[in-house]
C-alpha positions in Angstrom: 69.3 49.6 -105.5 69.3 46.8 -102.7 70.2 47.9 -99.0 73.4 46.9 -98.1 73.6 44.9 -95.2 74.9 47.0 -92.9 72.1 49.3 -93.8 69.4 46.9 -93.3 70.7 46.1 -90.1 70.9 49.5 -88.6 67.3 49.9 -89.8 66.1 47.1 -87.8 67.9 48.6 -84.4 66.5 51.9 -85.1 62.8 49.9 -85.6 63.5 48.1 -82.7 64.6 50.8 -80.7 61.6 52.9 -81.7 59.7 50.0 -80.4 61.1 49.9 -77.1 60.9 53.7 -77.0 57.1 53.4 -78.1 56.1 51.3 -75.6 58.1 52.1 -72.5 55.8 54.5 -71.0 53.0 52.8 -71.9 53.7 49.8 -69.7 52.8 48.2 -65.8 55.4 49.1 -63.1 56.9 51.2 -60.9 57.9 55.0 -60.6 59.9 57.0 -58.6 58.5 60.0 -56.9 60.6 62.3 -58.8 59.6 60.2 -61.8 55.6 60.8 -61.0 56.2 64.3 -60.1 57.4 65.2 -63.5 54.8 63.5 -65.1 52.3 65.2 -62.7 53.0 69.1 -63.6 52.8 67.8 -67.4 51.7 71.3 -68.7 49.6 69.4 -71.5 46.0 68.6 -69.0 45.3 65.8 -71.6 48.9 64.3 -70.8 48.5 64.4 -67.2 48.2 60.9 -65.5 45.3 59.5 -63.5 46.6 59.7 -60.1 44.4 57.4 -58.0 45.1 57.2 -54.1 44.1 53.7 -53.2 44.1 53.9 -49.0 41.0 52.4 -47.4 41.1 55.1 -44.4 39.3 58.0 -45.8 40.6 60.1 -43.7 44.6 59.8 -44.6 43.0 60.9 -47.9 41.7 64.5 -46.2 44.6 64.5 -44.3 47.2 64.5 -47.4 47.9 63.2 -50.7 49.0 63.4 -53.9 48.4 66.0 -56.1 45.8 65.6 -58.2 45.3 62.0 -56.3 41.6 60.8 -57.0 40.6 58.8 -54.0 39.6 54.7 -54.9 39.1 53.2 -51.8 39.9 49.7 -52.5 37.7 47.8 -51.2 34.7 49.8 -52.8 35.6 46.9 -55.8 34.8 43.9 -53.5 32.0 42.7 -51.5 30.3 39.8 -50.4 28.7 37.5 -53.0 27.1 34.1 -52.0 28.0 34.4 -48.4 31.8 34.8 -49.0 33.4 38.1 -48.2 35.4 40.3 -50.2 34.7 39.0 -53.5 35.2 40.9 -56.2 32.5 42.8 -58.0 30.7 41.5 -61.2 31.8 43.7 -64.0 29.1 46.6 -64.6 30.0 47.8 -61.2 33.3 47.1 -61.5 33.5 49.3 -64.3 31.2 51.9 -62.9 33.5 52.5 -60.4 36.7 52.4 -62.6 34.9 55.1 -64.5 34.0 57.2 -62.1 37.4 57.1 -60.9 38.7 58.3 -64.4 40.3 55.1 -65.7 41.1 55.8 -69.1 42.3 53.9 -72.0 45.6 55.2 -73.2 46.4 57.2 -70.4 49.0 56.7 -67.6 47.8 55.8 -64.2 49.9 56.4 -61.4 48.5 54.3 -58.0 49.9 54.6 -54.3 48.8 54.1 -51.2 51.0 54.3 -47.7 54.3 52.8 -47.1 55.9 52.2 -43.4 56.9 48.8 -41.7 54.8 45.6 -41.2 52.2 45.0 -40.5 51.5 47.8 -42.6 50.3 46.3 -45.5 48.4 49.3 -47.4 50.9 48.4 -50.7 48.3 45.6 -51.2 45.9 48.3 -51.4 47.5 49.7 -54.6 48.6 46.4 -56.4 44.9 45.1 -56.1 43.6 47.8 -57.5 46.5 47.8 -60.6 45.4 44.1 -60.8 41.4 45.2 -61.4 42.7 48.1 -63.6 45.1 45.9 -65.6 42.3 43.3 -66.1 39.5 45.7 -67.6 42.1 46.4 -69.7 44.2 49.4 -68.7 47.6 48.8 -70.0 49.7 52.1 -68.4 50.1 51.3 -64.7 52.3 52.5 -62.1 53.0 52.0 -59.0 54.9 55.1 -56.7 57.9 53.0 -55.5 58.0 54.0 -51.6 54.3 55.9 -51.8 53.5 58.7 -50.0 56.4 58.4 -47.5 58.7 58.0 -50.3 57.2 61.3 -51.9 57.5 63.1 -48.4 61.0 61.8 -47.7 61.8 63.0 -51.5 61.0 66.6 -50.2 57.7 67.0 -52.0 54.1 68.0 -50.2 51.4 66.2 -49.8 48.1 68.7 -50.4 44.4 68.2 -48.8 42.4 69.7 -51.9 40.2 67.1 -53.4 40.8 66.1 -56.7 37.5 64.9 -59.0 39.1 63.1 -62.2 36.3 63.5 -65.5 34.5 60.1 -66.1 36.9 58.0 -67.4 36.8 56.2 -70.9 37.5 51.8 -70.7 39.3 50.1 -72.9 37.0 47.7 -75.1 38.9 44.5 -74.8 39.7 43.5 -71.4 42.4 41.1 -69.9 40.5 38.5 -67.9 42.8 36.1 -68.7 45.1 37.8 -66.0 43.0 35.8 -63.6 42.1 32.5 -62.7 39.0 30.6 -61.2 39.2 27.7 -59.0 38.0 25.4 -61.3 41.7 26.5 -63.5 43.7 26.3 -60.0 42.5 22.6 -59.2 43.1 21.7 -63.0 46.4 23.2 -63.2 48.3 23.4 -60.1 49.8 19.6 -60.3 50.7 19.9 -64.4 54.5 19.9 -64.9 55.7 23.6 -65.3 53.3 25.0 -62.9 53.9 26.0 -59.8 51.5 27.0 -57.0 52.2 30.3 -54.7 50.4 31.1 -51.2 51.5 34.4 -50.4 50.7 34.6 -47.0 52.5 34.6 -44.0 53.6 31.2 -43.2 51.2 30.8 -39.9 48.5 31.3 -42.0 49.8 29.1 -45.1 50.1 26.1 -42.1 46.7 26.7 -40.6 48.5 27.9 -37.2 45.9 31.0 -37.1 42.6 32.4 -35.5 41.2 33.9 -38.6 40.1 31.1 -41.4 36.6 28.9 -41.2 39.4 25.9 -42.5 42.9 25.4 -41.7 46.3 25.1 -44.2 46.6 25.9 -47.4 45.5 24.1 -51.3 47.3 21.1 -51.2 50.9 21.5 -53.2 51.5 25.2 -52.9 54.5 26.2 -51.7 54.2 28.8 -49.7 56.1 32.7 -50.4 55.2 35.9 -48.5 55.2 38.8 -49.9 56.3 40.9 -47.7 59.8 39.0 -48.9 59.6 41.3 -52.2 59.3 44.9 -50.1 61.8 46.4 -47.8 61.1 46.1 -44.6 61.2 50.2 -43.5 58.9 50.9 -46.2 56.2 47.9 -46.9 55.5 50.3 -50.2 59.3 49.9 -51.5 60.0 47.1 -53.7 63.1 45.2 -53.5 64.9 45.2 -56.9 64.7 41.8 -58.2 68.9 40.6 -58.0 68.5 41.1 -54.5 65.5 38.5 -54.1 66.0 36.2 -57.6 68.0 33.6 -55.3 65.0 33.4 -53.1 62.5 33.3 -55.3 64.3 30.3 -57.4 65.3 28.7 -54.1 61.4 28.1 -53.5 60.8 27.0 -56.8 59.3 30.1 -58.7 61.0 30.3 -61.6 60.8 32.1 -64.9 60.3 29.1 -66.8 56.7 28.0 -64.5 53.9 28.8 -65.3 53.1 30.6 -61.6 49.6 30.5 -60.3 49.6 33.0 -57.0 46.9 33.0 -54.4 46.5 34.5 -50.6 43.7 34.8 -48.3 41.3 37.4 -50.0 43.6 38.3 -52.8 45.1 41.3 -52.0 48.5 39.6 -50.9 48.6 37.5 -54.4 47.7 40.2 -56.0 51.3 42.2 -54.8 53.2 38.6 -55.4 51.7 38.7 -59.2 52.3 42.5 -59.5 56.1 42.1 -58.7 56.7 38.6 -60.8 55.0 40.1 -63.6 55.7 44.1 -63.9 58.9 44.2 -61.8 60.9 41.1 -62.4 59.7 40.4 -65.5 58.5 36.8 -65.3 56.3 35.9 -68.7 53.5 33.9 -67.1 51.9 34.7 -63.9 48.0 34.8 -63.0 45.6 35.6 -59.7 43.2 33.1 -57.8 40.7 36.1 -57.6 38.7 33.4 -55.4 41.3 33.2 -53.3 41.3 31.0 -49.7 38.1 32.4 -48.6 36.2 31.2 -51.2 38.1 27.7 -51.4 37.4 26.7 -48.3 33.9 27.5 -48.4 33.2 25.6 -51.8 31.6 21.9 -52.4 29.5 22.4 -49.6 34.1 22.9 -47.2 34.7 19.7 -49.2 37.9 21.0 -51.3 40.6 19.1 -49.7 43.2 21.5 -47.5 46.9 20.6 -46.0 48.9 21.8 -43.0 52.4 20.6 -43.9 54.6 22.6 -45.8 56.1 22.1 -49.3 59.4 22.3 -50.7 59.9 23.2 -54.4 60.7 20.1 -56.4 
């Protein structure tokens, strides 16, 4: 006998719905303090997430973290290549380092660093290192919402015992395709439906700054800081997306673009591409790993460079 209709339709919610529940945990985003607890003091060792505390200052690490927080220093997975600074790694040390950090295919890995006002700016810290993660393949990311002052201000301790995760086990298949070279930038970045981001601060994005060997920005981005997308008590709180979608559209970034985000070594793009992409949920949005420093160096400085500001069209 034939389902009847009605039938077959509450056996595709209940499919779908099993989907959803399948693959919510197993996802890229945020978590709440209380939410990471929990999953934390998981009785089950194997179920346990990867906590990874992603500060550059050693020291905050010794003087508290997370438990069971594995310290990554960020910037371990860059250096300079060619002459350009904080490039990214090539891959078998890359994933030598992912390893010895414990990333681990299947498992949940819960990232943080240090939230307080700007120019704070260690939540670049942790969505950098969810962007390397997410690209060797790692597909269960989180991010504390608020880090460690959220956890502290949520009435849980820090602890100063070290924390050694097991050598981790990569996923096979990768996700380069999360980033982009310049070579993709310059051949994309003027097709209709794409849309070029600087995240920088705007002095920077117009060249009015002490710190860059060239000036301005890749001609037609438009330029949107990051900072924007966090609240500005806690530079490690994300914004929920209603309260910034007007922005964000106003500039031009919409959900229908194809976005292509960049900054000045990446680590800003990165946080712009982490919160598109994981938080509000828009379908396609990659990373000039390159970033600035490396385009203005290229072609022997010849890659042409702008100062005036653009408007979405």
């Amino acid at each position: 006998m034939k389902p009847r209709p009605k039938t077959l339709a509450l056996l595709a919610a209940t499919a779908l719905l099993s989907g959803v529940a399948g693959t919510a945990s197993a996802e890229i985003g945020i978590i709440s303090p209380e939410e990471a607890k929990k999953l934390i003091e998981t009785s089950d060792a194997a179920k346990r997430p990867i906590v990874l505390d992603t500060r550059g200052g050693y020291k905050d690490y010794f003087r508290g973290h997370l438990p069971t927080a594995h310290h990554i220093n960020f910037d371990t997975l860059r250096g300079t290549d060619h002459g350009v600074p904080v490039q990214y790694l090539p891959a078998d040390l890359t994933k030598a380092l992912l390893l010895r950090a414990g990333a681990t295919a299947g498992r949940t890995h819960i990232i943080y660093a240090t939230g307080e006002q700007l120019p704070n700016d260690e939540i670049l810290s942790a969505s950098m290192v969810a962007f390397v993660l997410e690209k060797y393949g790692i597909e269960d990311i989180k991010i504390v919402d608020g880090g460690l002052p959220a956890w502290k201000a949520a009435g849980f301790k820090p602890t100063q015992e070290y924390y050694g995760n097991p050598e981790g086990n990569l996923p096979k298949k990768g996700h380069p395709e999360v980033a982009l070279t310049v070579e993709e930038v310059i051949a994309q970045k003027d097709k209709p439906g794409h849309i070029l981001v600087d995240a920088r601060p705007m002095n920077e994005y117009l060249g009015q700054d002490e710190i860059w060997l060239r000036k301005g920005h890749i001609p037609g981005a438009i330029s949107f800081h990051w900072a924007k997308l966090m609240e500005k008590d806690n530079t490690h709180k994300f914004k929920k997306y209603e309260d910034v979608k007007a922005e964000l559209e106003a500039a031009g970034i919409t959900k229908d673009k194809e976005i292509l985000c960049y900054c000045g070594t990446s680590r800003e793009g990165s946080l712009l591409r982490f919160y598109l992409k994981h938080v509000a949920g828009y379908p396609n949005v990659r990373l000039y790993e390159g970033a600035w420093k490396e385009y203005v160096w290229l072609k022997d400085k010849s890659l042409p460079a702008e100062t005036t500001e653009n408007k979405a069209k």
